[in-house]
C-alpha positions in Angstrom: 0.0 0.0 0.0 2.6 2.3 0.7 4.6 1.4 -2.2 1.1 2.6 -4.5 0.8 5.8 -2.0 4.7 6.5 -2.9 4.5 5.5 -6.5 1.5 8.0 -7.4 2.9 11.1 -5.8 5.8 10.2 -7.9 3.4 10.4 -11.2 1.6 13.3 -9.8 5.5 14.9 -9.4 6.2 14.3 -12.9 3.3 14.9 -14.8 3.4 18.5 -12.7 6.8 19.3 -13.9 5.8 18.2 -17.4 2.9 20.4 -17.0 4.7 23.7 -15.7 7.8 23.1 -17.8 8.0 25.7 -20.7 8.1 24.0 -24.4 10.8 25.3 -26.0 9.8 27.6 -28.9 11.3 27.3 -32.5 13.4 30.4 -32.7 12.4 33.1 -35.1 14.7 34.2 -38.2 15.8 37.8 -38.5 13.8 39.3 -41.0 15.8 41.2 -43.9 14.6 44.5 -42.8 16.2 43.3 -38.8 19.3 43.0 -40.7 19.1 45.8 -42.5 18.5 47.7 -39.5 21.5 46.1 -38.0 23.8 47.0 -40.3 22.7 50.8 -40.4 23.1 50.7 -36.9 26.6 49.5 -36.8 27.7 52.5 -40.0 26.2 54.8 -38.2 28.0 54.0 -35.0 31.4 53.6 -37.2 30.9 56.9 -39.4 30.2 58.8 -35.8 33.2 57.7 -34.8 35.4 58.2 -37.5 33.6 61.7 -38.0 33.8 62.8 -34.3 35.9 61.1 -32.4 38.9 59.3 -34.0 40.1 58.6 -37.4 42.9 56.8 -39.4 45.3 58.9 -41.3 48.2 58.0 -43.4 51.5 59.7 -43.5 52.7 60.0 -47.4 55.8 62.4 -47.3 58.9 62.5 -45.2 58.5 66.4 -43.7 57.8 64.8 -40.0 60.8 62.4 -40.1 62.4 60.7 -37.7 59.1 61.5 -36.0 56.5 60.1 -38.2 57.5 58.3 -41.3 55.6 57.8 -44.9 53.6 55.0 -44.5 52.7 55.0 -41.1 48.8 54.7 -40.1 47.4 57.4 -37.5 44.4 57.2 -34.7 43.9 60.5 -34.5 42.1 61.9 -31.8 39.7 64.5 -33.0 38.1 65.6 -29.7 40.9 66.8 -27.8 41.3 69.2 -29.8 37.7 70.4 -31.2 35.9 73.8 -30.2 34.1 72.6 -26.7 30.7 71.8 -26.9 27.5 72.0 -24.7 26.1 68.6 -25.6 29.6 66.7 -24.2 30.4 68.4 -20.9 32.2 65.2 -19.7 34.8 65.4 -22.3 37.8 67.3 -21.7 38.9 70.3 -24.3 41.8 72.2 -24.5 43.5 74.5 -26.8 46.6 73.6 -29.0 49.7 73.8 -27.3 53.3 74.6 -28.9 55.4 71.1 -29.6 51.9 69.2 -30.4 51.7 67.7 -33.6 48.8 69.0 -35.0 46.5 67.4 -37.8 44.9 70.4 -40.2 43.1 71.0 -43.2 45.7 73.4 -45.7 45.0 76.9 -45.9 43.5 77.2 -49.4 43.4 73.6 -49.9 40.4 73.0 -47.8 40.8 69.2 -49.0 44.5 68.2 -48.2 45.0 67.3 -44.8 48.4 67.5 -43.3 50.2 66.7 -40.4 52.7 69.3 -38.5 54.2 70.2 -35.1 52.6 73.2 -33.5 55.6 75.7 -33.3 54.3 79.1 -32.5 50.2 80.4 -31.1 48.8 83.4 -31.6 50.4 86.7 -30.1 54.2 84.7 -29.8 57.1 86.0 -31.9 59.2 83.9 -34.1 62.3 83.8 -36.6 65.5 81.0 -37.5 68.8 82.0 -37.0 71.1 79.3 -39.1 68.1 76.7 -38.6 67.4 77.4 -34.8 63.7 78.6 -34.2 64.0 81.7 -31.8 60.6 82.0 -30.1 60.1 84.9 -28.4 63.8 86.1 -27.6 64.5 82.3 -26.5 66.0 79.7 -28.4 64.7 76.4 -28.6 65.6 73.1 -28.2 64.0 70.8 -30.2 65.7 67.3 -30.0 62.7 66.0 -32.8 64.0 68.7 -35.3 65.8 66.6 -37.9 68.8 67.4 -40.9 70.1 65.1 -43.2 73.7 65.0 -43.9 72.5 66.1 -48.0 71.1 69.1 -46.5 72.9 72.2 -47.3 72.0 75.8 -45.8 69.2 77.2 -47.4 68.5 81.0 -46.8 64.8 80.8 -46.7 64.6 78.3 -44.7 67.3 78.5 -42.1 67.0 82.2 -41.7 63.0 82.9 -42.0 61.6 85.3 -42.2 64.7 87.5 -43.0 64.7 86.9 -46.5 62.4 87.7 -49.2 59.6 84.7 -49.9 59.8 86.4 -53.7 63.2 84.4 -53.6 61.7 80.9 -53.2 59.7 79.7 -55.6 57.7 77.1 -53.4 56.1 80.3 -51.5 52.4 80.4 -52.2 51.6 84.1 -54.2 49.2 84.8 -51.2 52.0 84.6 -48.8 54.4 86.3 -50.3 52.1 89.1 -49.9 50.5 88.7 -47.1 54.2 88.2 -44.8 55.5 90.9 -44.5 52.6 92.5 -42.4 53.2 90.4 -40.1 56.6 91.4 -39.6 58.0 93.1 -36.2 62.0 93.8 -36.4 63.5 90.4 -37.1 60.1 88.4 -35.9 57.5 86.8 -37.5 54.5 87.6 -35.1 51.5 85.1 -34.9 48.1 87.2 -35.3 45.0 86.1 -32.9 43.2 83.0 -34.1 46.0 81.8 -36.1 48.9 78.9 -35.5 52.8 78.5 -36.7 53.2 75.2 -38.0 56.8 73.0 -39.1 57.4 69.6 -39.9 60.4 68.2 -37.9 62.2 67.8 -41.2 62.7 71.2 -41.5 64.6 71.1 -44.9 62.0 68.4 -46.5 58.4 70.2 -45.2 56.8 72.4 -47.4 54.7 74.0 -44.0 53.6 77.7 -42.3 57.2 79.5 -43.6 56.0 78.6 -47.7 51.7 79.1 -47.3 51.6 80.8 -43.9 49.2 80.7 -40.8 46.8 77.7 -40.0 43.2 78.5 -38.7 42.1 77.7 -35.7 39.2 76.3 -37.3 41.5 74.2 -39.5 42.9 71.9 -36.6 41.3 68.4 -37.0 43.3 67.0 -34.3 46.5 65.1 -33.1 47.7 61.6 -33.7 47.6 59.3 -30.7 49.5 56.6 -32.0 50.5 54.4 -34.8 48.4 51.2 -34.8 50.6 50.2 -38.5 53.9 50.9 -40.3 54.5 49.5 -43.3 58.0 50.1 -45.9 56.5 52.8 -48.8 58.2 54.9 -51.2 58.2 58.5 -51.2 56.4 58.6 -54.4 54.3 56.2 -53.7 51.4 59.3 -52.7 51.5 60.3 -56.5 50.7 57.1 -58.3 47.1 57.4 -58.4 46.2 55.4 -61.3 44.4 52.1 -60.8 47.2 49.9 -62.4 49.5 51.6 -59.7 47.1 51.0 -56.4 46.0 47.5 -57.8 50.1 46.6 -58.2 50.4 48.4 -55.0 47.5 46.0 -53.1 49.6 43.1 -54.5 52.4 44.2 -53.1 51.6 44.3 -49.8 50.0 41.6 -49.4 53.0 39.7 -50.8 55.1 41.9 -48.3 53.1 42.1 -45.7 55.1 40.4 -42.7 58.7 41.4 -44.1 58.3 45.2 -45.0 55.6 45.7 -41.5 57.9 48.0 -39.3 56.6 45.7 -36.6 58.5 47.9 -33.8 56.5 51.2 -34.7 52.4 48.8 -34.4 51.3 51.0 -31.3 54.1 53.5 -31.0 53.1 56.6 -28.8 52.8 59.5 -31.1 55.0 62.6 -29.7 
C-alpha cells in the first residue's frame, strides 16, 4: 500500500513538472529589414566615430621624419582638440599647445589634410637664426628637429623670415604678400586665431614659412598613436592610377610580414 501511496505522488511529481515546464519555442529568423536595421546601426555607430571622435590617417611624405614616417597609419584623436561643446560636458577640451603635432586641413586647400608640429600660437614671436627657431627672444631646443647629412644651408629656410619669400619659388603668391605684415623687427608675429606650423624635417616640409598661418578652425586633431607601419616609397602618394594601387595591393599583401615595421604597431605619437 505504501509502495502505491509513494508510486502515485511520484506520477503526480512528474506529470506537474511536465505540466509547468515551458516548451521550447522554434526560434524566429531575422527578418531582412532586422538585418538591415543592424547594419545601419553599426555604420552609423562607425561613421560617428570616424567623423567625431577618431580617425585613421596616413602619413605620405617624409616632412615629419624621424618623428612620423611615410607610411605609417594614424588614430587621430579629433576631440581633444575640437571647439568645446554643450552637448559633451564630460569630455575634456583644450587648446593647441606649442610642440603638439597637430593634424589640419591646408590653408587654401580645404581638401589636403596634413600633419605638423605646432611651433608658435597666436600673439608669440618667431624667426630661425642658421636653422634654430628663436621663439620669443629664447631659443629652442627641439631634439625631434631633424637634418640630413645632404642638407645644405638654405636662406629661406634657415633664416626665415629674414629673406624675401619672392626668392623661393615654393612660396604660395598669397604669402608672399600677405608676410611681410606680419613682420615686427627680425620676428614673424603670430596674429590672434592663427597657428605656426613646421614639420620636424625642417629642410624636407613644405609648411607655415611657404603658405603661412593655420586656422584655428582648420585643426582636425593630433595623432595618438601608430596602430601600422609598413615600408613605402616616397612617391608612392603620386601614383594614383588604378594599375598603380591594384600593383600596389599586390604588393603588400605579398610583403606584408617582411616590410611591416613591426617595432612602430602601437608606438606613442610625440
Amino acid at each position: 500500500m505504501t509502495t502505491s501511496k509513494r508510486t502515485n505522488k511520484q506520477t503526480e511529481s512528474t506529470e506537474s513538472l511536465q505540466a509547468g515546464a515551458a516548451i521550447p519555442q522554434p526560434r524566429a529568423e531575422e527578418t531582412p529589414l532586422e538585418s538591415l536595421s543592424g547594419m545601419c546601426a553599426v555604420l552609423v555607430v562607425g561613421l560617428f566615430v570616424l567623423t567625431f571622435i577618431a580617425q585613421n590617417f596616413v602619413i605620405p611624405s617624409g616632412s615629419m621624419e624621424n618623428t612620423l614616417l611615410v607610411g605609417d597609419h594614424l588614430m587621430v584623436d579629433r576631440i581633444t582638440l575640437a571647439p568645446p561643446s554643450h552637448w559633451m560636458p564630460l569630455v575634456h577640451y583644450r587648446e593647441p599647445r606649442r610642440g603638439d603635432i597637430i593634424v589640419f586641413l591646408k590653408p587654401g586647400n580645404p581638401d589636403m589634410f596634413l600633419v605638423k608640429r605646432l611651433i608658435a600660437v597666436p600673439g608669440d614671436r618667431i624667426h630661425l637664426r642658421n636653422g634654430v627657431v628663436i621663439l620669443n627672444g629664447v631659443a629652442q631646443n627641439e631634439p625631434y628637429a631633424r637634418l640630413r647629412p645632404e642638407d645644405t644651408y638654405s636662406a629661406y629656410i634657415d633664416d626665415f623670415p629674414s629673406v624675401s619669400p619672392f626668392d623661393s619659388s615654393d612660396v604660395t603668391t598669397e604669402w608672399a604678400i600677405d608676410l611681410s605684415h606680419h613682420i615686427e623687427g627680425n620676428d614673424l608675429v603670430v596674429p590672434p586665431g592663427m597657428y605656426f606650423m613646421m614639420g620636424d624635417h625642417r629642410h624636407n616640409s613644405l609648411d607655415s614659412r611657404f603658405w603661412g598661418f593655420v586656422p584655428r578652425a582648420n585643426i582636425v586633431g593630433r595623432p595618438l598613436f601608430n596602430f601600422w607601419s609598413f615600408v613605402t616609397p616616397d612617391d608612392q602618394v603620386d601614383k594614383t592610377g588604378i594599375g598603380d594601387r591594384l600593383a600596389w595591393a599586390a604588393h603588400v599583401g605579398i610583403h606584408f610580414f617582411t616590410d611591416t615595421r613591426w617595432k612602430r604597431t602601437f608606438h606613442v605619437v610625440r
